[in-house]
ZAGU-799133 format. One record per residue (C-alpha): residue number from 1; residue in one letter; chain; x, y, z. Coordinates in pm, whole numbers. Last residue first. Layout:
N
SITE    nr   rest   kette     east    north       up
SITE   NUM      A       A        X        Y        Z
...
REM end
This chain:
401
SITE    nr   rest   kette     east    north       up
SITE   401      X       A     9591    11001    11118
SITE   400      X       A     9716    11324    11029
SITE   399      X       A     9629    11608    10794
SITE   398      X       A     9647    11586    10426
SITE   397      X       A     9650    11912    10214
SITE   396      X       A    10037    12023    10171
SITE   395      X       A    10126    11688    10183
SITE   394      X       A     9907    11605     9903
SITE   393      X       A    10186    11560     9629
SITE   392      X       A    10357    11331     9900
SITE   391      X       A    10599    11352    10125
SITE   390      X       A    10828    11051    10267
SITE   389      X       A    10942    10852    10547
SITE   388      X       A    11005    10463    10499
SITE   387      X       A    10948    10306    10835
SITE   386      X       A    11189     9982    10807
SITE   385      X       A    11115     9640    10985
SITE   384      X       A    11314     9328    10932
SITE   383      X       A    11607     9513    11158
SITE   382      X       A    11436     9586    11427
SITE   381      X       A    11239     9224    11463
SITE   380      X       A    11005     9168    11728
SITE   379      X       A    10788     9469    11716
SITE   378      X       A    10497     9401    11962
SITE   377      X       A    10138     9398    11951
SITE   376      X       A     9860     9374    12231
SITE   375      X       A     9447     9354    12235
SITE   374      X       A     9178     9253    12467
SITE   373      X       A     8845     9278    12259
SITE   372      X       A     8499     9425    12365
SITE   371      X       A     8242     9464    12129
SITE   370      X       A     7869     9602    12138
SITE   369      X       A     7484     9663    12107
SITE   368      X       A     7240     9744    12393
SITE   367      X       A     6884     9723    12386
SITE   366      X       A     6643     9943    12606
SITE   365      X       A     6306    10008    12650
SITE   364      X       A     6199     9715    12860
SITE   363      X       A     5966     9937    13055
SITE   362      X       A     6216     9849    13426
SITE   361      X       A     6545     9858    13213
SITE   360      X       A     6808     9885    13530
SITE   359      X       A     6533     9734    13733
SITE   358      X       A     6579     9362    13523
SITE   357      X       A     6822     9429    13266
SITE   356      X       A     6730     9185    13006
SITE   355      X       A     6432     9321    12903
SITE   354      X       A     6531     9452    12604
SITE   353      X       A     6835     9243    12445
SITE   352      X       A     7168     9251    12580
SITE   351      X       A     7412     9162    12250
SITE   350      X       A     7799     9160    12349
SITE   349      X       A     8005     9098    12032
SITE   348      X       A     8358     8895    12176
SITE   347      X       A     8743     8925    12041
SITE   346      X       A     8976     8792    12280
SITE   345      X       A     8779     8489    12321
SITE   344      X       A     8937     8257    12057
SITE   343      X       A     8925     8507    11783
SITE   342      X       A     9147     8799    11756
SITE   341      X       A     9503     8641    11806
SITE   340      X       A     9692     8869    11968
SITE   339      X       A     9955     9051    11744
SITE   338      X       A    10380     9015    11674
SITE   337      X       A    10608     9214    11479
SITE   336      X       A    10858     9158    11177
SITE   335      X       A    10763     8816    11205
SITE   334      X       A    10793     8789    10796
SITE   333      X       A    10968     9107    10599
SITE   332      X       A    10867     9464    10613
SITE   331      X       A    10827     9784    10452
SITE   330      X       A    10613    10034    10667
SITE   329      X       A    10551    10388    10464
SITE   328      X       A    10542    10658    10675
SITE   327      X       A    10369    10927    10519
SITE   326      X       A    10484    11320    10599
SITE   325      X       A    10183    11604    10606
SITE   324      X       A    10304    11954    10605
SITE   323      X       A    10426    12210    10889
SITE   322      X       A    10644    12411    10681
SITE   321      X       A    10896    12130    10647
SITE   320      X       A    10771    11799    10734
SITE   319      X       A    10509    11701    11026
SITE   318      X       A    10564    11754    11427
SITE   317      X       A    10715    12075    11452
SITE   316      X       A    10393    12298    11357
SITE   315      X       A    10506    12605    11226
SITE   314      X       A    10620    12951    11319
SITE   313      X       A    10627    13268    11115
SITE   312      X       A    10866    13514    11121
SITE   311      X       A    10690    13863    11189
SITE   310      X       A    10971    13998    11405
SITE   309      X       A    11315    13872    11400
SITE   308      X       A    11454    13503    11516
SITE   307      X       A    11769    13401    11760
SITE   306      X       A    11698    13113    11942
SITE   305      X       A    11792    12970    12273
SITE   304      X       A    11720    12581    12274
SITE   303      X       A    11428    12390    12503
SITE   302      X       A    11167    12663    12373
SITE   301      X       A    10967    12955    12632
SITE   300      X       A    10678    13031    12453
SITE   299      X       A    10557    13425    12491
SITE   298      X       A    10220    13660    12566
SITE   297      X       A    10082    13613    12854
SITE   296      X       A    10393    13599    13080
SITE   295      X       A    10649    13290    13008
SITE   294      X       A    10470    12928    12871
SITE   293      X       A    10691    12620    12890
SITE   292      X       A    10870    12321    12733
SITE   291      X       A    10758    12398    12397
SITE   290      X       A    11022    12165    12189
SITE   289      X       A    11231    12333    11915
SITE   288      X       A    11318    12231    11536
SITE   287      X       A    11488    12470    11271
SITE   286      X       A    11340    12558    10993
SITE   285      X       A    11373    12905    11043
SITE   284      X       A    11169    12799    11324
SITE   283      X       A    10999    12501    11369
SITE   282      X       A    10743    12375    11658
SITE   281      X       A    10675    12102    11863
SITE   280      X       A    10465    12053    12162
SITE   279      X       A    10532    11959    12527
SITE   278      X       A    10384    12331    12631
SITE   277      X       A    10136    12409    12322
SITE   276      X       A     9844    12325    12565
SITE   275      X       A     9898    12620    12764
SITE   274      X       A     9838    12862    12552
SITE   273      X       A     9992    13191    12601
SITE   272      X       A     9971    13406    12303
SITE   271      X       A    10110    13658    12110
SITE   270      X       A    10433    13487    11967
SITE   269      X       A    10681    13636    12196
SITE   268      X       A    10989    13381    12212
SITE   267      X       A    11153    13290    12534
SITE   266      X       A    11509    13065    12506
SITE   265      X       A    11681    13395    12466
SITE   264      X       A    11910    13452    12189
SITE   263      X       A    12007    13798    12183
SITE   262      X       A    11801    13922    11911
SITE   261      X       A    11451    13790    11994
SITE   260      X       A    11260    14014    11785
SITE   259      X       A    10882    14100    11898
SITE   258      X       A    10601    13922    11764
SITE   257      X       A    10633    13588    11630
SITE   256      X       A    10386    13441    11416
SITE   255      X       A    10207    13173    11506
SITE   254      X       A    10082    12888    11241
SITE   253      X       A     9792    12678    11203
SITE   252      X       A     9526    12897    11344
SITE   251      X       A     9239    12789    11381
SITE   250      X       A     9261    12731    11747
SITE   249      X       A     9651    12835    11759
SITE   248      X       A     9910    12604    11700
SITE   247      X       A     9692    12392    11487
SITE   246      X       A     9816    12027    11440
SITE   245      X       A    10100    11892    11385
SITE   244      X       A    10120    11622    11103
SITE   243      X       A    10274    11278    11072
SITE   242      X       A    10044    11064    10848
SITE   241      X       A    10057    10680    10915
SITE   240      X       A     9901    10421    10673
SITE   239      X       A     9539    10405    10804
SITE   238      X       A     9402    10510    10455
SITE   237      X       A     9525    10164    10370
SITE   236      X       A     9720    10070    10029
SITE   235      X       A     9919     9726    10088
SITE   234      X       A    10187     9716     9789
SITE   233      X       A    10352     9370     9764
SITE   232      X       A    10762     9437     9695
SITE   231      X       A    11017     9259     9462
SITE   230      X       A    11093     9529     9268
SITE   229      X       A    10728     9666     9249
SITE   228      X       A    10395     9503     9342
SITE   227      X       A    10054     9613     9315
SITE   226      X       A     9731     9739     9516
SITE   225      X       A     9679     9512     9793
SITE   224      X       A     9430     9637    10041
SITE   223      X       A     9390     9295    10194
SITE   222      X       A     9636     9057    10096
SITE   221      X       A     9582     8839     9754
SITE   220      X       A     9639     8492     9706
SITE   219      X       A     9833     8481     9398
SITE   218      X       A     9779     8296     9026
SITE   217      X       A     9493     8447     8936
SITE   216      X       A     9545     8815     9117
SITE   215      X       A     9850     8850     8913
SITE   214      X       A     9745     9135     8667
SITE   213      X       A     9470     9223     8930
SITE   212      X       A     9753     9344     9143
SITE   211      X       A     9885     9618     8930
SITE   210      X       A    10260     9618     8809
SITE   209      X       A    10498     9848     8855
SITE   208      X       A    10807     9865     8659
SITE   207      X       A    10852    10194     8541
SITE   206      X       A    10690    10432     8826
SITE   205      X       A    10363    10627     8773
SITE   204      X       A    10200    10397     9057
SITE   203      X       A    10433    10522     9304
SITE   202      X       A    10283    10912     9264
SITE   201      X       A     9942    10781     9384
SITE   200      X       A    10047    10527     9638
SITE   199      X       A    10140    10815     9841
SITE   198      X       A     9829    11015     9884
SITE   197      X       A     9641    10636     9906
SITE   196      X       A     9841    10540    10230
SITE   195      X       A    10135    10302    10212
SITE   194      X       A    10164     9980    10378
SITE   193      X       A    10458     9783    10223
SITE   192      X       A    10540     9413    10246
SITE   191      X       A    10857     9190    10111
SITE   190      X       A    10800     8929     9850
SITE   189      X       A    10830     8480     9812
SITE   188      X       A    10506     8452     9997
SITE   187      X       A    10624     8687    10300
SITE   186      X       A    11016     8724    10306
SITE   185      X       A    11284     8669    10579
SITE   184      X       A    11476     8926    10644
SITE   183      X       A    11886     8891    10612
SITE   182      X       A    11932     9189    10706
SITE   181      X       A    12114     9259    10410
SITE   180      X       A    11811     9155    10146
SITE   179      X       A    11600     9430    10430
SITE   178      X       A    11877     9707    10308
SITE   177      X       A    11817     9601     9980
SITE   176      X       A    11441     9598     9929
SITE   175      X       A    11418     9948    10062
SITE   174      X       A    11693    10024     9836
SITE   173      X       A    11486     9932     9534
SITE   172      X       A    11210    10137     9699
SITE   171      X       A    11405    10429     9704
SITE   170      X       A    11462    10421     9330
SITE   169      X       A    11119    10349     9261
SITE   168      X       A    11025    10651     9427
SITE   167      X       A    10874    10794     9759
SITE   166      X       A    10850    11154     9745
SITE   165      X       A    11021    11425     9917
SITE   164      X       A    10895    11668     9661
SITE   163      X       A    10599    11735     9890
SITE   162      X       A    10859    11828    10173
SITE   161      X       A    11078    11645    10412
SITE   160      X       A    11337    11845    10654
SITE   159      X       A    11101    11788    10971
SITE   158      X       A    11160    11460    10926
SITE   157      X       A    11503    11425    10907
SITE   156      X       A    11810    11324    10666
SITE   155      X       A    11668    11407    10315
SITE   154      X       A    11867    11402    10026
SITE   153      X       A    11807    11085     9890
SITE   152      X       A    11420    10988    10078
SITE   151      X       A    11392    10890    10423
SITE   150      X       A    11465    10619    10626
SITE   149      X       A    11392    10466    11000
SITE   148      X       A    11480    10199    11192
SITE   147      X       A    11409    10310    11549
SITE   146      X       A    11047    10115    11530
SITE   145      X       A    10805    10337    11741
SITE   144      X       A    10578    10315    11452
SITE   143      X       A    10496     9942    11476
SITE   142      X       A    10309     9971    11830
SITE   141      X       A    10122    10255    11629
SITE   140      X       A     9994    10042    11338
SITE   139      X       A     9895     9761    11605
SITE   138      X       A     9693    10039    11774
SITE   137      X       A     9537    10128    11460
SITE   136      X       A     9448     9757    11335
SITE   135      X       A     9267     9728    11678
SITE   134      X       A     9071    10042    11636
SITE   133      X       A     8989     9979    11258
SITE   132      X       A     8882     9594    11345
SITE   131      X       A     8666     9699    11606
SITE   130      X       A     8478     9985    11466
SITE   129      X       A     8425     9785    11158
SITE   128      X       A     8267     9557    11363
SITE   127      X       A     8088     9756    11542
SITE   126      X       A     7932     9917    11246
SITE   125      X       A     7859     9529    11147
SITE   124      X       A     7682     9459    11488
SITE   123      X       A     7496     9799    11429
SITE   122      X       A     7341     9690    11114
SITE   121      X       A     7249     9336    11262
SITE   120      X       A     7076     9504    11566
SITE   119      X       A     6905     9749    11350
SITE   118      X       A     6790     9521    11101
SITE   117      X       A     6630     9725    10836
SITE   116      X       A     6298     9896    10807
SITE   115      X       A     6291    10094    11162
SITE   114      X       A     6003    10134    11336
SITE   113      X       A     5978     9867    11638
SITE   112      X       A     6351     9852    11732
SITE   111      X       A     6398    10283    11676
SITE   110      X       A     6081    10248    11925
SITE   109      X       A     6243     9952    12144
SITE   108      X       A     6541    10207    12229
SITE   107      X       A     6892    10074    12085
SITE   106      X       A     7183    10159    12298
SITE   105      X       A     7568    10140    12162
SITE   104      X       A     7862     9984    12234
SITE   103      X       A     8259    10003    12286
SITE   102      X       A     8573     9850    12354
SITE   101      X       A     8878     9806    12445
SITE   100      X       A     9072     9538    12682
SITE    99      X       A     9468     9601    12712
SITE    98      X       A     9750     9255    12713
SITE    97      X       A    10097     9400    12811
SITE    96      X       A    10369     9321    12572
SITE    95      X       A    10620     9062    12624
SITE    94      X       A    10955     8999    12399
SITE    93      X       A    11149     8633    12512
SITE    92      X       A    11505     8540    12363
SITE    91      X       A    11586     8235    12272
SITE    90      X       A    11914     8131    12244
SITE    89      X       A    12009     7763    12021
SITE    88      X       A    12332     7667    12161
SITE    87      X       A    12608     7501    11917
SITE    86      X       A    12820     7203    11906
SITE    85      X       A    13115     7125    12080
SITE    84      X       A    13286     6902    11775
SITE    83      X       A    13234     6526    11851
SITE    82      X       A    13609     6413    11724
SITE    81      X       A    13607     6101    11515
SITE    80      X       A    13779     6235    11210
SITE    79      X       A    13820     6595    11300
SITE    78      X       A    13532     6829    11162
SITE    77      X       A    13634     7146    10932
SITE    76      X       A    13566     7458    11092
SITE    75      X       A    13316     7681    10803
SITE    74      X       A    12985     7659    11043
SITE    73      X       A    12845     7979    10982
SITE    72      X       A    12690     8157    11226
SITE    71      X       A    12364     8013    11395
SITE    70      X       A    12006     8280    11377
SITE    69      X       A    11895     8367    11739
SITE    68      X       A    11578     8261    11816
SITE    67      X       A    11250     8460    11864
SITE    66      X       A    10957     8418    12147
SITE    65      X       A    10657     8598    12172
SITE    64      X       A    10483     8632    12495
SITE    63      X       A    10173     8797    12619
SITE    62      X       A    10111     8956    12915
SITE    61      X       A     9786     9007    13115
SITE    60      X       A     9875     8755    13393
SITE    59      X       A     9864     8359    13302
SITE    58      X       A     9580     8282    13411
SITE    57      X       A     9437     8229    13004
SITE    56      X       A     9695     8369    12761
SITE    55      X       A     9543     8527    12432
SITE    54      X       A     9711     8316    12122
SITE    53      X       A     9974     8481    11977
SITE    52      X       A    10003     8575    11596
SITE    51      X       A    10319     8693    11407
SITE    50      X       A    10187     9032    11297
SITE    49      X       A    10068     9015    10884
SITE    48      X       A     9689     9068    10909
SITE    47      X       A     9711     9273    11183
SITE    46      X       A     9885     9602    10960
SITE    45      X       A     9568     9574    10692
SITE    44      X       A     9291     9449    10878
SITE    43      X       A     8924     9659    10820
SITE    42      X       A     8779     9337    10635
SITE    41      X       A     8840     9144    10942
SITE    40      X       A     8679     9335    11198
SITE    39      X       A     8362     9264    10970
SITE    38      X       A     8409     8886    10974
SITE    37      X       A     8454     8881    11365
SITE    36      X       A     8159     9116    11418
SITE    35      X       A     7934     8942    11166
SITE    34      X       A     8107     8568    11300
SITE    33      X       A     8019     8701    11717
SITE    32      X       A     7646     8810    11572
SITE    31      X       A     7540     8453    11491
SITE    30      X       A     7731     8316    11740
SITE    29      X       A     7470     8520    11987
SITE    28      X       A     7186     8426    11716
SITE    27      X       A     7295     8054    11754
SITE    26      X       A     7311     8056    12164
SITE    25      X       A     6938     8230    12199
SITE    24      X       A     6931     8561    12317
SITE    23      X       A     6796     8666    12644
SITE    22      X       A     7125     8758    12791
SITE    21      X       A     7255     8692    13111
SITE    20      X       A     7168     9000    13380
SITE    19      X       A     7262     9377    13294
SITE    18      X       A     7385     9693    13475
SITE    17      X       A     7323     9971    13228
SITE    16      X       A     7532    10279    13143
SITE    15      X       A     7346    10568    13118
SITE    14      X       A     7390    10731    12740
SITE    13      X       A     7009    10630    12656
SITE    12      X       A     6968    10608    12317
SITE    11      X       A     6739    10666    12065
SITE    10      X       A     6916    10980    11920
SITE     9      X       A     7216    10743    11919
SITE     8      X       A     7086    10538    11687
SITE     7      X       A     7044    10821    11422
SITE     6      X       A     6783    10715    11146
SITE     5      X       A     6792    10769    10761
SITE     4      X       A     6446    10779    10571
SITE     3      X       A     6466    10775    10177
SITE     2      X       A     6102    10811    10106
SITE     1      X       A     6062    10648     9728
REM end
């Protein structure tokens, strides 16, 4: 058997074309919007739980969710035939700005007229996955800029955390707690997590945990589910967030500093002057310090005077301790955040067969392949959301994400 593996791009044309309608017929464009759709799908994990809004049509490029204030109790007794005042439901209105992305790909007739499988149909699902990863990611970030953030007992920053900072049963329990005392509503009768695989790895050792196959019968299972523990439904994506600097230097990871900074300047000779470290973060002595300029050829100037001898070594700021990887591990409770709805027109495969092009494709040589999708998330809730931040045995190995 002659295994034969082709590169679509190698057959492609990178100038963008203008195009007329589309040659294909009505069913094989629906056709190839429910392969994109379906595919997108299967690479959900964070979009598959956002409150959904449907795409507004002229109404602007912002999208509206809208949340109510929960009543107080209502412990004063009613007078006999007195209308008490009553109560005032509030609404209150979050917007996020509605972005297009997108992508695609040429297809020359000869990779059309030689290849064994469907190349159209193989690059609709690539897209697809393509699609659903990018949107799921941008969701994933939205929900990172949550202020309500935790980390392990004994831990009070990021930059503190190390591979023995490790998510536990213990801190999952409290997890569960702090969202009970919210008052956060649950999903299916459980809270949520999204971990990533480095972290779901030491959780699944703890007492108590129970794999998601032994209730798959009687449960609809999420995608990526993995298990459940103390009251929580395990989500394992390799899209989980990892926090991680990276190199300081080329390939370099770390800088070492040069020349002894004994009076506690705010410039620190580390042997270089690169100008893209300026905005970065780096630690010292374990101590944290922002890059907010480069001094001479040689040093960084921080935001804080330090005090640091020769041949101390400086890390990436923007991980754990040392410069490693640190997971953030999303627990959540229902409407936490808020997502477009992907079908409905904001999600669209784009198919322009040869020909189509008119004096853009004058040989018909050229077929083009791809997605566009408009695309917004919001967090709605604070205090039903809690980024869970943790090491990992592999946070010595993992970059990020």
């Amino acid at each position: 058997m002659i295994n034969k593996e082709f590169d679509i791009q190698a057959f492609a044309d990178a100038n963008t074309q203008t195009t007329d309608s589309p040659t294909l017929s009505e069913g094989m464009q629906q056709y190839y919007n429910t392969e994109l759709l379906e595919n997108a799908k299967e690479e959900l994990f964070f979009n598959q739980f956002g409150k959904v809004q449907t795409l507004p049509e002229g109404n602007g490029k912002k999208v509206q969710w809208r949340k109510f204030d929960t009543f107080g109790k209502a412990t004063t007794p009613l007078e006999e035939g007195v209308t008490p005042d009553g109560n005032t439901m509030t609404m209150i209105t979050v917007e996020a700005e509605v972005e297009q992305y997108g992508d695609y790909t040429t297809v020359s007739d000869m990779l059309d007229m030689t290849a064994v499988d469907d190349v159209i149909l193989s690059c609709t699902e690539e897209h697809g996955a393509q699609a659903g990863l990018t949107l799921d990611t941008l969701t994933r970030n939205e929900i990172c800029k949550g202020k309500n953030v935790s980390f392990p007992e004994g831990y009070s920053l990021r930059y503190e955390l190390d591979s023995d900072a490790k998510l536990t049963a213990s801190a999952v329990n409290k997890a569960v707690t702090k969202l009970k005392k919210n008052k956060t509503p649950k999903i299916g009768g459980k809270y949520i997590c999204i971990i990533h695989p480095s972290v779901s790895e030491d959780l699944r050792e703890s007492e108590g945990w129970i794999e998601a196959h032994k209730y798959a019968a009687t449960t609809e299972i999420f995608n990526g589910e993995i298990g459940e523990l103390h009251g929580v439904r395990f989500i394992e994506s390799n899209e989980a967030p990892i926090f991680c600097g990276e190199n300081l230097a080329g390939d370099e990871r770390t800088l070492t500093v040069k020349s002894a900074n004994t009076s506690k300047l705010n410039n620190v000779d580390v042997g270089v002057a690169d100008e893209s470290l300026i905005g970065r973060y780096v630690l010292i002595n374990g101590n944290k310090y922002r890059i907010e300029g480069i001094s001479g050829s040689n040093k960084i100037t921080l935001d804080e005077p330090v005090t640091v001898e020769a041949g101390v070594t400086v890390y990436p700021g923007e991980g754990g301790r040392d410069g490693c990887a640190v997971y953030g591990c999303i627990f959540f409770g229902r409407d936490a955040y808020g997502r477009v709805e992907l079908s409905g027109g904001a999600m669209e495969m784009i198919v322009k067969s040869k020909g189509s092009a008119g004096t853009a494709d004058p040989l018909n040589q050229r077929s083009t392949v791809g997605w566009k999708a408009a695309h917004a998330a919001a967090i709605l809730y604070e205090e039903r959301l809690i980024r869970f931040e943790c090491g990992s045995s592999y946070s010595n190995t993992d970059t990020a994400n």
